[in-house]
Jmol script that loads the backbone (N, CA, C; Angstrom):
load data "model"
ATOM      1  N   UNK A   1     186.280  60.763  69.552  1.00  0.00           N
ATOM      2  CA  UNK A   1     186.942  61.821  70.282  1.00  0.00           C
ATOM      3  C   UNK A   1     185.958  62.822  70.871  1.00  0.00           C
ATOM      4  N   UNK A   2     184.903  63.007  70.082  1.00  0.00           N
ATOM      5  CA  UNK A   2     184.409  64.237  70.365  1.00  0.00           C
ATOM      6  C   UNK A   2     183.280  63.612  71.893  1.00  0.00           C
ATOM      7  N   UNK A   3     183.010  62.562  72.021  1.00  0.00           N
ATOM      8  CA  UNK A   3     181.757  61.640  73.239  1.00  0.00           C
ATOM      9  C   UNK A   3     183.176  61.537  74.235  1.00  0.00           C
ATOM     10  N   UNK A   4     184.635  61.194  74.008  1.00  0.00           N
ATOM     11  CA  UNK A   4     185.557  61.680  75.004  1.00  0.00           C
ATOM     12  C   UNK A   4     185.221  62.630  76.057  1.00  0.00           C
ATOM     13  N   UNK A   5     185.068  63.845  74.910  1.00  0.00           N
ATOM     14  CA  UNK A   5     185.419  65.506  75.177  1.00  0.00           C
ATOM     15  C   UNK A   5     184.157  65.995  76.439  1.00  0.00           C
ATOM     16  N   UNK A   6     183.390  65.420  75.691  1.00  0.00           N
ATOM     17  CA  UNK A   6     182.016  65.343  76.207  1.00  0.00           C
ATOM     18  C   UNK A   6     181.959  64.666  77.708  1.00  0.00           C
ATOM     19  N   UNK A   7     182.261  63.822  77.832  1.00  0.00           N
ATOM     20  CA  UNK A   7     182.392  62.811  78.920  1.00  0.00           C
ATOM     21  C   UNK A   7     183.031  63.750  79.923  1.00  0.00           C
ATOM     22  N   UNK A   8     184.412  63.723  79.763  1.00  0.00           N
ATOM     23  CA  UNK A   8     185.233  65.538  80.504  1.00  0.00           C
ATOM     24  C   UNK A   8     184.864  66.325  81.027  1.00  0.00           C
ATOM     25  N   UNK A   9     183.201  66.767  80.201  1.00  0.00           N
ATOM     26  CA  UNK A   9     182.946  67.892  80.287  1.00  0.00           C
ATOM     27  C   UNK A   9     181.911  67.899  81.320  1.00  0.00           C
ATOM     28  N   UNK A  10     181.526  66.689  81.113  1.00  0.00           N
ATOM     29  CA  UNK A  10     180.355  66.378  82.005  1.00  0.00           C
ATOM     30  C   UNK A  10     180.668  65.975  83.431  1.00  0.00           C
ATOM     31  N   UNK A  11     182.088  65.352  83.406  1.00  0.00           N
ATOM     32  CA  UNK A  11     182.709  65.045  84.743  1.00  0.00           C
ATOM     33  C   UNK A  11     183.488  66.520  85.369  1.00  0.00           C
ATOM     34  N   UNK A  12     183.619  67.365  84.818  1.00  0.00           N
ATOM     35  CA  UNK A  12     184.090  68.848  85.571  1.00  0.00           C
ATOM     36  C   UNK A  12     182.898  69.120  85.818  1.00  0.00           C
ATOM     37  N   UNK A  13     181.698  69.154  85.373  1.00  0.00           N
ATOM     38  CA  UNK A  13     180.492  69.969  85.656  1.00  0.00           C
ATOM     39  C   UNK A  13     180.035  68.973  87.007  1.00  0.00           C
ATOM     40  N   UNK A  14     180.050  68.116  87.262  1.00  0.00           N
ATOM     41  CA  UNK A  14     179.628  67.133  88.247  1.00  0.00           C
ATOM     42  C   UNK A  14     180.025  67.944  89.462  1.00  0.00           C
ATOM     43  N   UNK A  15     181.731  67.529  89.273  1.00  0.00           N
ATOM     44  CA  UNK A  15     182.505  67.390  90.227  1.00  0.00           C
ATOM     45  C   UNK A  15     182.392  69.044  90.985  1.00  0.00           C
ATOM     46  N   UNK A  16     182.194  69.725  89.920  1.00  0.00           N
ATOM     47  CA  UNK A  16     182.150  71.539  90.484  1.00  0.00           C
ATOM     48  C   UNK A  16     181.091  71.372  91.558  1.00  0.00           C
ATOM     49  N   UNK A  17     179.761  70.298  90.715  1.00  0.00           N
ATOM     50  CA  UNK A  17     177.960  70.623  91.261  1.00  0.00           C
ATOM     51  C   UNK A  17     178.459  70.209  93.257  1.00  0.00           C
ATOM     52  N   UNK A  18     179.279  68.950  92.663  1.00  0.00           N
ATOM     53  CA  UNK A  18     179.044  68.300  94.080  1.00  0.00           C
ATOM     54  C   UNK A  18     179.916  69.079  95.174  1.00  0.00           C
ATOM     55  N   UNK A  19     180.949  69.824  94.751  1.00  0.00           N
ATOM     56  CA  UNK A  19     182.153  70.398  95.867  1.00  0.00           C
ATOM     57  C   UNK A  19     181.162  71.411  96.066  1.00  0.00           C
ATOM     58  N   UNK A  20     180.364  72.214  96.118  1.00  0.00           N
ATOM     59  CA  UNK A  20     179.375  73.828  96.310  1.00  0.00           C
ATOM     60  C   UNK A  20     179.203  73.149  97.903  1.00  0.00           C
ATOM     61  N   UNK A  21     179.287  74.589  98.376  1.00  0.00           N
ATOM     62  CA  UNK A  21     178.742  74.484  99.686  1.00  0.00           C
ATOM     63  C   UNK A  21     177.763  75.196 100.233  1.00  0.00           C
ATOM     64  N   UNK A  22     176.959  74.160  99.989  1.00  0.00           N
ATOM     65  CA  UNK A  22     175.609  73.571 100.505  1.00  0.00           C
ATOM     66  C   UNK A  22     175.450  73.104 102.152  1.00  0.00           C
ATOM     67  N   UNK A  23     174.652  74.008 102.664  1.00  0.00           N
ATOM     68  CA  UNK A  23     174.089  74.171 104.066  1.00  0.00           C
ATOM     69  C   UNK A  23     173.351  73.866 104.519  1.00  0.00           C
ATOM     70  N   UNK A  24     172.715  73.103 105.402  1.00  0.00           N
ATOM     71  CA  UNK A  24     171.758  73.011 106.063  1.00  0.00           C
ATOM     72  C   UNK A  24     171.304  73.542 107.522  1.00  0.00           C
ATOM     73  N   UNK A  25     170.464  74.174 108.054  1.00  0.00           N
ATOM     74  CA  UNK A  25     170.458  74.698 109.388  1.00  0.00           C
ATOM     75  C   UNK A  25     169.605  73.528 110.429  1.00  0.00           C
ATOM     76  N   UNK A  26     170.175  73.749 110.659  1.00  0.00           N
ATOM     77  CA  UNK A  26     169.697  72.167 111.893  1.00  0.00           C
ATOM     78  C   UNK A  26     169.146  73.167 113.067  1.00  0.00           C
ATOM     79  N   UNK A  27     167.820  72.397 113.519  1.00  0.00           N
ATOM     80  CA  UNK A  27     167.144  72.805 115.022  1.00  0.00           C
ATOM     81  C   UNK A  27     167.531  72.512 116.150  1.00  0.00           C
ATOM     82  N   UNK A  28     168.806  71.662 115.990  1.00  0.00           N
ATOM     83  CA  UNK A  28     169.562  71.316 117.334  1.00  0.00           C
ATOM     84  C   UNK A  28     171.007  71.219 117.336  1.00  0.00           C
ATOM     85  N   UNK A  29     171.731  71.165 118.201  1.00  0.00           N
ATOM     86  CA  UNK A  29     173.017  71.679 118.334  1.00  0.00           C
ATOM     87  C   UNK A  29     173.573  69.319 117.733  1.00  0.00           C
ATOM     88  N   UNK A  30     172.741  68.705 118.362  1.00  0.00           N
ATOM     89  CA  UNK A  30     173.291  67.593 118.338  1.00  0.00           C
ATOM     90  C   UNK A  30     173.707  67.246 116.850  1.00  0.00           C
ATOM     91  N   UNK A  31     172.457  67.938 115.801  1.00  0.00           N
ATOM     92  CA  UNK A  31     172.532  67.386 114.835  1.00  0.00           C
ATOM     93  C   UNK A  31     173.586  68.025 113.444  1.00  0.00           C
ATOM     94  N   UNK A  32     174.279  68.936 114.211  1.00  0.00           N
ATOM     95  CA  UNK A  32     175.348  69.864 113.606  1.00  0.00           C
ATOM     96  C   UNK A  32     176.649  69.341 113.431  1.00  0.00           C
ATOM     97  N   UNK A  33     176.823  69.561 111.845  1.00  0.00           N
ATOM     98  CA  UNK A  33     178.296  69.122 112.004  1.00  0.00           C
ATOM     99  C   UNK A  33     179.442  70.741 112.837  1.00  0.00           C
ATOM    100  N   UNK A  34     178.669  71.585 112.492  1.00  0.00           N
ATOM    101  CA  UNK A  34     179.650  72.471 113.050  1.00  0.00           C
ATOM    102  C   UNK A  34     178.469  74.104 113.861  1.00  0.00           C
ATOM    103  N   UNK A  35     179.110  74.223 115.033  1.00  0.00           N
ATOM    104  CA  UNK A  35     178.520  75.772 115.542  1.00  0.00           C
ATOM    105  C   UNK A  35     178.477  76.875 114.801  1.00  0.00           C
ATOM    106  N   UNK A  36     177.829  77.697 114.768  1.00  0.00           N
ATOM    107  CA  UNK A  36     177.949  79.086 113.718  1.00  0.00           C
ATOM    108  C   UNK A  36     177.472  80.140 115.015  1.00  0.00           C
ATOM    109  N   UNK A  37     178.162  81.118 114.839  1.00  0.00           N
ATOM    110  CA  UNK A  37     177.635  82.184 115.414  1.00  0.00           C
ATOM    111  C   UNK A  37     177.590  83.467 114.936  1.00  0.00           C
ATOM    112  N   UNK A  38     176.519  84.939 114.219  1.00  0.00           N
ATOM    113  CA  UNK A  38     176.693  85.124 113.649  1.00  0.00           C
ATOM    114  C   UNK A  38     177.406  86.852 114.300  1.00  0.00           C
ATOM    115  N   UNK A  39     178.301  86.816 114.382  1.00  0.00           N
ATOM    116  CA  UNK A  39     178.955  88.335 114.683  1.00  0.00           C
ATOM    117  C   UNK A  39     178.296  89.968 113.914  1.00  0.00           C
ATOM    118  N   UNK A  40     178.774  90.654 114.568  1.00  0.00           N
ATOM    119  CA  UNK A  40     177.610  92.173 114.332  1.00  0.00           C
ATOM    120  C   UNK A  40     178.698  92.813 113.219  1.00  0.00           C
ATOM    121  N   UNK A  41     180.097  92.371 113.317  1.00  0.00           N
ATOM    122  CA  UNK A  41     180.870  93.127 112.470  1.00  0.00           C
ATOM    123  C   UNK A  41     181.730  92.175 111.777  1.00  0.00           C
ATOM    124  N   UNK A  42     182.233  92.772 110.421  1.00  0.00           N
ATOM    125  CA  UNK A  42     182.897  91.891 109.545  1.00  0.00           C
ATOM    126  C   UNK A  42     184.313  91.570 110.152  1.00  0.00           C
ATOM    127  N   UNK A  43     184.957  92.523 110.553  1.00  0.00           N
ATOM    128  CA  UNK A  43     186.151  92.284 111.731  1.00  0.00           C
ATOM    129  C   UNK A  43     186.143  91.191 112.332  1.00  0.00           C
ATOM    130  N   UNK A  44     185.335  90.793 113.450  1.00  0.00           N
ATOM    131  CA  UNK A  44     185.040  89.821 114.357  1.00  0.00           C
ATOM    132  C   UNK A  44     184.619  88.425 113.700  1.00  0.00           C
ATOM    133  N   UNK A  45     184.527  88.143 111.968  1.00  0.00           N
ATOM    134  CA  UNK A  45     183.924  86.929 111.651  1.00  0.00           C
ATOM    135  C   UNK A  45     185.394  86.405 111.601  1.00  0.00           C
ATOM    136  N   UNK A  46     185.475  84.686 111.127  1.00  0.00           N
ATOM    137  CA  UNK A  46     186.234  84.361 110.512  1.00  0.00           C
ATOM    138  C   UNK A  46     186.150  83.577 109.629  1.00  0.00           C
ATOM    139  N   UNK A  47     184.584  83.598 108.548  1.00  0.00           N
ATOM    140  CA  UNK A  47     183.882  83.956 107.282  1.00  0.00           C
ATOM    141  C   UNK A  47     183.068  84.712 107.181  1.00  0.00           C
ATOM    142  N   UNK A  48     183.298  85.880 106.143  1.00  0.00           N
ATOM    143  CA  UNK A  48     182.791  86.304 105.074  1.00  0.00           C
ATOM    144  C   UNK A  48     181.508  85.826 104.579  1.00  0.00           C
ATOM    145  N   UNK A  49     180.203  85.492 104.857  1.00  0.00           N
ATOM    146  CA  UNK A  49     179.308  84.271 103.847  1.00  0.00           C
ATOM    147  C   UNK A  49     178.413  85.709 102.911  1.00  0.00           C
ATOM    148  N   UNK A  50     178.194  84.708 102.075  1.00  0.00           N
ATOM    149  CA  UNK A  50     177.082  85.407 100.728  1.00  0.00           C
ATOM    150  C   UNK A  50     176.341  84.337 100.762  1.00  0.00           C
ATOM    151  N   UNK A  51     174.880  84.443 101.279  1.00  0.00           N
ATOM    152  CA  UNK A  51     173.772  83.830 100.497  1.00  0.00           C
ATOM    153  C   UNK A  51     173.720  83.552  99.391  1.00  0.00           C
ATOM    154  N   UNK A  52     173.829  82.977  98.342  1.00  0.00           N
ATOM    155  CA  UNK A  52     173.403  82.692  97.281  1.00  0.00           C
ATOM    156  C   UNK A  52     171.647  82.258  96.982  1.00  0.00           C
ATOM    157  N   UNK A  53     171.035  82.466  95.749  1.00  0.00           N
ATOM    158  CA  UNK A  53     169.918  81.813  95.638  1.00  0.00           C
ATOM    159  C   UNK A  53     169.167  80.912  94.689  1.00  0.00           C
ATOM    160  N   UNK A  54     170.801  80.070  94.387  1.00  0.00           N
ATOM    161  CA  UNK A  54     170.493  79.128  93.323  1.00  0.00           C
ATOM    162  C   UNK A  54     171.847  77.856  94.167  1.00  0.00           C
ATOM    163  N   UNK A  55     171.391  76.773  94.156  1.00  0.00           N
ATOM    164  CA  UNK A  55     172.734  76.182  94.775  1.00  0.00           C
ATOM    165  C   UNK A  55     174.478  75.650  93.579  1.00  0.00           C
ATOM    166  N   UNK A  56     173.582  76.177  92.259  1.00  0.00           N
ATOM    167  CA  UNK A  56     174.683  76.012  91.528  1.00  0.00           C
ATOM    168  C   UNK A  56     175.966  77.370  91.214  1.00  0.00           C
ATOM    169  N   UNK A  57     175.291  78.313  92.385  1.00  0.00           N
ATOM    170  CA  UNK A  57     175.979  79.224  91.968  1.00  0.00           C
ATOM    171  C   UNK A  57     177.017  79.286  93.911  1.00  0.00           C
ATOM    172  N   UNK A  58     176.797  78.355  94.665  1.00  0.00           N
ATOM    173  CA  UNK A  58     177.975  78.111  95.852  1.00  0.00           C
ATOM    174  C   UNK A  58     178.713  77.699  95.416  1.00  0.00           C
ATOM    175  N   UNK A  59     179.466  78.571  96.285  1.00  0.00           N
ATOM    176  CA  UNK A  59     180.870  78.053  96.000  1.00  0.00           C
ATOM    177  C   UNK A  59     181.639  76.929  96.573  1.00  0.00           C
ATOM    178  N   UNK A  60     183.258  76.819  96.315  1.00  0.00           N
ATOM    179  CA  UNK A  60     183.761  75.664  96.971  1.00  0.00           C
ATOM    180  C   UNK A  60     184.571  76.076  98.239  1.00  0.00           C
ATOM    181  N   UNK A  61     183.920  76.381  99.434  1.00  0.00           N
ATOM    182  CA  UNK A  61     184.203  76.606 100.980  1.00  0.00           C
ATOM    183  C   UNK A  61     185.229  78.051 100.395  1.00  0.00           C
ATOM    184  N   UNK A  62     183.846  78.944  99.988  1.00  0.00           N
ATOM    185  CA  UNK A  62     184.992  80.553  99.569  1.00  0.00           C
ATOM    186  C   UNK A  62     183.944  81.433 100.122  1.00  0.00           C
ATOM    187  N   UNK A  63     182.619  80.640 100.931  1.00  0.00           N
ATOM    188  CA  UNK A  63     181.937  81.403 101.429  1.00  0.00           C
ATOM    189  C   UNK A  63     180.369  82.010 100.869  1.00  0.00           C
ATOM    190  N   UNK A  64     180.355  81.729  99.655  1.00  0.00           N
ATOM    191  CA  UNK A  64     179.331  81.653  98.997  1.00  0.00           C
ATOM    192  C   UNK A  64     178.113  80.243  99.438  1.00  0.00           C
ATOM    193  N   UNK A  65     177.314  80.583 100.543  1.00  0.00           N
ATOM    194  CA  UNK A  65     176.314  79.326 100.841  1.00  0.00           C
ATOM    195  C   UNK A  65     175.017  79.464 100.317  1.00  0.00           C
ATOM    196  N   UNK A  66     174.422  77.862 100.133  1.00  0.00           N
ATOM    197  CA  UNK A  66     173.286  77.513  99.481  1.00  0.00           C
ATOM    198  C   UNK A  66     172.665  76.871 100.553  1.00  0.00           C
ATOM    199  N   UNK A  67     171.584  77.636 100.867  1.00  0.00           N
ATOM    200  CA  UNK A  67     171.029  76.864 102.051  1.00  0.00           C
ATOM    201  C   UNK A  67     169.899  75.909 101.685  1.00  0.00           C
ATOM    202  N   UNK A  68     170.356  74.704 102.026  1.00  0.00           N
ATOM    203  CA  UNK A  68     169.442  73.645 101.657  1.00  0.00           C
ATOM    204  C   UNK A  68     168.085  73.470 102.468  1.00  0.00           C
ATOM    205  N   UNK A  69     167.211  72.937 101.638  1.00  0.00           N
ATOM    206  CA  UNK A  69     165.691  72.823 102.596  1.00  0.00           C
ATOM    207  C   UNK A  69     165.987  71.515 103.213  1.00  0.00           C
ATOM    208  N   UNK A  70     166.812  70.462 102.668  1.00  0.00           N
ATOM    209  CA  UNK A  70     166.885  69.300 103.488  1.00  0.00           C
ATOM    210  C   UNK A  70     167.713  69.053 103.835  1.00  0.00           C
ATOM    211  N   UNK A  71     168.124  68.073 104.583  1.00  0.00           N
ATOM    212  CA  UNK A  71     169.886  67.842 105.265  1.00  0.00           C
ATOM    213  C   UNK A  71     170.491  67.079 104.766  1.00  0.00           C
ATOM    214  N   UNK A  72     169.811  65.991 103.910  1.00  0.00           N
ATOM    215  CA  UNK A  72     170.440  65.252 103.091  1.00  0.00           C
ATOM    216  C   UNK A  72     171.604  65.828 101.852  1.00  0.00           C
ATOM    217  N   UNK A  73     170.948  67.293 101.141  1.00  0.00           N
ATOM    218  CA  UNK A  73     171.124  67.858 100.321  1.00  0.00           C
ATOM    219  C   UNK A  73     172.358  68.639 100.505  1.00  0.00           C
ATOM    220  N   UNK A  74     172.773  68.573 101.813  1.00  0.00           N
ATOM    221  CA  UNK A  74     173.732  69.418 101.906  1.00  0.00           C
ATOM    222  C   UNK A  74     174.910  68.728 102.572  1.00  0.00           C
ATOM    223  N   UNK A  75     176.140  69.180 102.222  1.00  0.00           N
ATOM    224  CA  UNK A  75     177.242  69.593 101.841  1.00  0.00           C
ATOM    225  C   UNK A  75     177.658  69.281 104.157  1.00  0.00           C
ATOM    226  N   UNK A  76     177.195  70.166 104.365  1.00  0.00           N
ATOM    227  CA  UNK A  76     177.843  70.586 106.183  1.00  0.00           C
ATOM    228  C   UNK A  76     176.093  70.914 106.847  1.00  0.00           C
ATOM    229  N   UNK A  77     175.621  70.500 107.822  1.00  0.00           N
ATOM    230  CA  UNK A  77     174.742  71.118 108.597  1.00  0.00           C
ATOM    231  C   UNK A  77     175.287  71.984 109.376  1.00  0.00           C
ATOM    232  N   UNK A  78     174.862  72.502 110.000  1.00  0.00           N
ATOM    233  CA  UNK A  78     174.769  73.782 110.910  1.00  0.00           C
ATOM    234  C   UNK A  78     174.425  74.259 111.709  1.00  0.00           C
ATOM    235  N   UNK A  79     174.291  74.679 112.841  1.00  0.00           N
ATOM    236  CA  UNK A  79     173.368  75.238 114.304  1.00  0.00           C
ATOM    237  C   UNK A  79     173.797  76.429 114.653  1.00  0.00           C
ATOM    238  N   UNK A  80     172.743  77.491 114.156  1.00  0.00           N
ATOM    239  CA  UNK A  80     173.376  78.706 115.044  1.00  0.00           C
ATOM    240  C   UNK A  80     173.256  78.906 116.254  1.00  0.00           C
ATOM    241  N   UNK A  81     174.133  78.748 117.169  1.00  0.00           N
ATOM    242  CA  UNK A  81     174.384  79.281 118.767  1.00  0.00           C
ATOM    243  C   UNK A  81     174.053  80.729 119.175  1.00  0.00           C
ATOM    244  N   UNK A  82     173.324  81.004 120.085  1.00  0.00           N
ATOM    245  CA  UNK A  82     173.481  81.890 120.971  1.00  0.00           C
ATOM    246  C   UNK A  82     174.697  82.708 121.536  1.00  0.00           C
ATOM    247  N   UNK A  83     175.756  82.518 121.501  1.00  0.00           N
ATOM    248  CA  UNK A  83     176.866  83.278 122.331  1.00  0.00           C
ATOM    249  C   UNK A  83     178.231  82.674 121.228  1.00  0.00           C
ATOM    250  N   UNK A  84     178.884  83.441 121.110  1.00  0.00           N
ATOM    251  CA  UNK A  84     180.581  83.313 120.434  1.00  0.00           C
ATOM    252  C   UNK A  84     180.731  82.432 120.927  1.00  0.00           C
ATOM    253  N   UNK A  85     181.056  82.457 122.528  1.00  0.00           N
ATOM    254  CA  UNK A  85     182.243  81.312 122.808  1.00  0.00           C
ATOM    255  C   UNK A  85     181.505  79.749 122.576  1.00  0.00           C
ATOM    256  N   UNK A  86     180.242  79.708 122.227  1.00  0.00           N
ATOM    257  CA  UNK A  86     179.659  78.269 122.000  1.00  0.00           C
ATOM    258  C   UNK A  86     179.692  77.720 120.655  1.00  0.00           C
ATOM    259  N   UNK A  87     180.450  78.520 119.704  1.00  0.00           N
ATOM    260  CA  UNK A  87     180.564  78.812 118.058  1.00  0.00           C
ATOM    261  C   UNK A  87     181.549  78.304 117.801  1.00  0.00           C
ATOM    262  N   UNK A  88     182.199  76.928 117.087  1.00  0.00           N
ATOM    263  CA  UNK A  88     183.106  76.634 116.217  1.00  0.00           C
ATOM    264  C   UNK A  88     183.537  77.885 115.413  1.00  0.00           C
ATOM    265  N   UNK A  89     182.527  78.200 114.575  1.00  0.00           N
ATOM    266  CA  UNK A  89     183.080  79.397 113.508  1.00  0.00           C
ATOM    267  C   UNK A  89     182.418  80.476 113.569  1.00  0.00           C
ATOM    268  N   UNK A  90     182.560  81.953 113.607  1.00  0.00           N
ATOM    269  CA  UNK A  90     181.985  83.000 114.142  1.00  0.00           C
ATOM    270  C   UNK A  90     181.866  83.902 111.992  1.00  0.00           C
ATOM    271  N   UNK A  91     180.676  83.796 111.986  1.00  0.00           N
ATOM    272  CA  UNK A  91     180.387  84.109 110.564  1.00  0.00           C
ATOM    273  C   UNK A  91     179.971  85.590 110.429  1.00  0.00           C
ATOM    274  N   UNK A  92     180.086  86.505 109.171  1.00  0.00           N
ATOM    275  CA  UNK A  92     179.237  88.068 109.301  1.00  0.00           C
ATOM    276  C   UNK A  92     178.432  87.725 108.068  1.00  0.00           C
ATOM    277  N   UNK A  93     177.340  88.012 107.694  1.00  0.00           N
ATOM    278  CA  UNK A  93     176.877  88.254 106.157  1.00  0.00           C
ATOM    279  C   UNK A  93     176.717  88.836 105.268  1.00  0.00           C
ATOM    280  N   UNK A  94     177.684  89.232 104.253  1.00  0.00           N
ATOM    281  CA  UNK A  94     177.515  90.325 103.619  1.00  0.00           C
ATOM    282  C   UNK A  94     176.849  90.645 102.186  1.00  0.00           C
ATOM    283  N   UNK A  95     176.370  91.800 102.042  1.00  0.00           N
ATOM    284  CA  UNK A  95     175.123  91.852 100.566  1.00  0.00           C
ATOM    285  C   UNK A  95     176.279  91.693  99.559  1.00  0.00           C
ATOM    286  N   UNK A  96     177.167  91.242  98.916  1.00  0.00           N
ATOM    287  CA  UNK A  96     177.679  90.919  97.759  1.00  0.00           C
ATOM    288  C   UNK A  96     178.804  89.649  97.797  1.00  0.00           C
ATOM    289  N   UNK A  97     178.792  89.175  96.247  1.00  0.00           N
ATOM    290  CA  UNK A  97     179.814  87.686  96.464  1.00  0.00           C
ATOM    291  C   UNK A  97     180.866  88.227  96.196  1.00  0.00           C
ATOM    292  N   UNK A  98     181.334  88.864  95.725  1.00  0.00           N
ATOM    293  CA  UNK A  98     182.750  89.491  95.872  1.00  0.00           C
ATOM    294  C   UNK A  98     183.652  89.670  97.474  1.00  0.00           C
ATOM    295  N   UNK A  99     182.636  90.060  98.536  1.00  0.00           N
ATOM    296  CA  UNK A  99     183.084  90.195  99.841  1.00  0.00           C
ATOM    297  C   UNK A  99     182.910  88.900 100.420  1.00  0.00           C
ATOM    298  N   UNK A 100     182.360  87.788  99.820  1.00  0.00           N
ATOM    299  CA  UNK A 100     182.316  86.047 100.557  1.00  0.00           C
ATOM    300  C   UNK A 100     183.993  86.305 100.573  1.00  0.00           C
ATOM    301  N   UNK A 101     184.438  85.251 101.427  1.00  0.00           N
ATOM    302  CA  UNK A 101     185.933  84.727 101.475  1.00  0.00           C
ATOM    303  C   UNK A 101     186.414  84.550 103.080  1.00  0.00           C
ATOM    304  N   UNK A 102     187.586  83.544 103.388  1.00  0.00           N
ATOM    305  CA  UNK A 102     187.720  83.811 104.525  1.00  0.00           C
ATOM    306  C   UNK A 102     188.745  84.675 105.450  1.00  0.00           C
ATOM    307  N   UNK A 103     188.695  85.195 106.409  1.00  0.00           N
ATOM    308  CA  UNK A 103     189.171  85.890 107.429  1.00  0.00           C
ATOM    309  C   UNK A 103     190.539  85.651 108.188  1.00  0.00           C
ATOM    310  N   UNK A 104     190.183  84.266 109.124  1.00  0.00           N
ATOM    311  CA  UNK A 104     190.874  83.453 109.472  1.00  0.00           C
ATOM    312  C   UNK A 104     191.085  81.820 108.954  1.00  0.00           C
ATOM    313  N   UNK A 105     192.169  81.686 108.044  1.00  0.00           N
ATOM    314  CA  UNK A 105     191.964  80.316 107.147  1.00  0.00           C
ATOM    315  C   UNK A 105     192.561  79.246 108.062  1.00  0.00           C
ATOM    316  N   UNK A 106     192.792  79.636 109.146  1.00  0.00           N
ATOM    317  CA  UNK A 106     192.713  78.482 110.388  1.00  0.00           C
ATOM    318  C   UNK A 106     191.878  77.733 110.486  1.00  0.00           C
ATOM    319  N   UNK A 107     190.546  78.159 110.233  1.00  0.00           N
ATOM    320  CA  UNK A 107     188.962  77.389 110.076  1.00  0.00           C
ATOM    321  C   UNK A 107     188.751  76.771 109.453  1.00  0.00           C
ATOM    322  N   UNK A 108     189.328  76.845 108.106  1.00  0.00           N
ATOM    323  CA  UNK A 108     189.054  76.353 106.969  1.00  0.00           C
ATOM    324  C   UNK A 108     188.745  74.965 106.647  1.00  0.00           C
ATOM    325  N   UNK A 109     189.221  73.929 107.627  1.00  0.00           N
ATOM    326  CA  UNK A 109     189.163  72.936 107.545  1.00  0.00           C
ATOM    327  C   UNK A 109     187.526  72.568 108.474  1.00  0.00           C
ATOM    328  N   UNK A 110     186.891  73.381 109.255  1.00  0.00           N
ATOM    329  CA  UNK A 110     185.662  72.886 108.999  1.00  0.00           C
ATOM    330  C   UNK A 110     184.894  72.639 108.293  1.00  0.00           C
ATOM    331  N   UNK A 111     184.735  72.936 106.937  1.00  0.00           N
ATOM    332  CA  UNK A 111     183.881  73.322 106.378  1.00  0.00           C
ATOM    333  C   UNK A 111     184.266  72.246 105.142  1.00  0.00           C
ATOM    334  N   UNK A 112     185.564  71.795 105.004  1.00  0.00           N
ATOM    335  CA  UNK A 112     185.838  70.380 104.047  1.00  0.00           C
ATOM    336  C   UNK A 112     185.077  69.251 104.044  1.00  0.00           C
TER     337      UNK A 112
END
end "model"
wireframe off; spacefill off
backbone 0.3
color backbone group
């Protein structure tokens, strides 16, 4: 029972590691799964993001990102754009994880 319990425990801890969202910033627009653009005010985003600086501490698409050094490693790549209207998702960044979350949950499905 108890190598059961264990087993469980080890498959919630997995499954948490692998859902974190994990980022990568890509040098080209081709190689992006999605546009980012980053807005001047929290109003205008429609995420919330918190840097994190451990990737076990991202969250599961609540806005908390781990930016990966490789692209393999991550979760969604990324390209930040120049101008809003060239932006899938228009992001603000804010200094605490309490304020990660999203804005407009219309988006939400990019980032699945």
């Amino acid at each position: 029972m108890k190598i059961a319990g264990l087993l469980i425990a080890v498959l919630i801890v997995f499954a948490l590691k692998t859902n974190a969202q994990k980022v990568y910033s890509t040098d080209a627009d081709y190689k992006a799964d999605i546009k980012v653009f980053v807005v001047s005010s929290d109003y205008q985003a429609d995420l919330l993001v918190y840097k994190v600086d451990a990737d076990y501490k991202a969250g599961d698409n609540d806005g908390k990102w781990f930016f990966t050094d490789s692209d393999y490693q991550a979760k969604k790549k990324i390209y930040f754009v120049d101008a809003d209207y060239k932006a899938d998702l228009k992001i603000y960044f804010v200094s605490s994880d309490y304020q990660a979350g999203w804005k407009n949950d219309a988006k939400k499905y990019l980032l699945y």
